[in-house]
N, C-alpha and C positions, 0 to 999 in steps of 0.2 A: 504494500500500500504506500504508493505517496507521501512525504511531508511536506512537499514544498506547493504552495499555492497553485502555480504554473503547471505543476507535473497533474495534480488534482483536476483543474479544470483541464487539462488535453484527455484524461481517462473521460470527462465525460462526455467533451465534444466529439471524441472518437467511439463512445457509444451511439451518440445520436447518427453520428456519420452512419455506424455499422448497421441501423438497423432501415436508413433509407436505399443503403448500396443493395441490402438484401430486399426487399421490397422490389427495387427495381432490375437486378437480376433475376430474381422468381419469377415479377410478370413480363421477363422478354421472351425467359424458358416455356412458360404456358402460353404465352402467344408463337410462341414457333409449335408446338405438340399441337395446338386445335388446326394450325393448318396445313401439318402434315395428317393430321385424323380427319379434317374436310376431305382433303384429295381421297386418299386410302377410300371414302365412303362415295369416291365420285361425284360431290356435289360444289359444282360449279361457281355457282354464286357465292357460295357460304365460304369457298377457299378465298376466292378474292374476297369479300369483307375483311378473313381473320387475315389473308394478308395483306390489308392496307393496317391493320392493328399492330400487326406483327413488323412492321418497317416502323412504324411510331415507338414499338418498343425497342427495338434496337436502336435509331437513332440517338434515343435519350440513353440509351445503356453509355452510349459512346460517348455522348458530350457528358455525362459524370464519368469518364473517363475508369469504367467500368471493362469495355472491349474495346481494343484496338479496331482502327478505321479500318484495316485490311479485312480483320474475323467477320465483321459488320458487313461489311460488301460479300464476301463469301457467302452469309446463311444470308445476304438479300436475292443475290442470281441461283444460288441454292433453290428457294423458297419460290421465285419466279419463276424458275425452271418447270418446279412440282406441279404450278397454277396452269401453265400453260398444255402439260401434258394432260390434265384433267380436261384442258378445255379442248385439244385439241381430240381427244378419245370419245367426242360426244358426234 
């Protein structure tokens, strides 16, 4: 435990950090899973919704500097890729 003021207040700023960073990786992972489970179900529509969801979370994963620009572009044409062959199998 801390004695010094400073070291005290970073343990708690870095609680509060820790539980927005996890928040916001959880819901980038659950929006990538429903729109690889839209496709998987073949439906169309619902992939593109969860994947305009799923770019929104990853963008923000990125700017709190959560995942590298490169990871982010990957599961974006990744996830693109999925949507398109859904659409394209109809």
């Amino acid at each position: 435990m801390p004695n010094i003021k400073s070291a005290k207040k970073r343990v708690r700023s870095n609680a509060k950090k820790e539980t927005v960073n996890t928040f916001v990786s959880s819901s980038m992972k659950t929006a990538i899973k429903n729109v690889e489970k839209s496709a998987k179900a073949g439906n169309h529509e619902e992939t593109a919704k969860n994947l305009n969801i799923a770019v929104q979370r990853i963008d923000k994963a990125v700017n709190s500097g959560l995942v590298h620009k490169n990871k982010a572009a990957r599961l974006k044409s990744r996830l693109t890729k999925l949507k398109n062959t859904v659409e394209n199998a109809k």
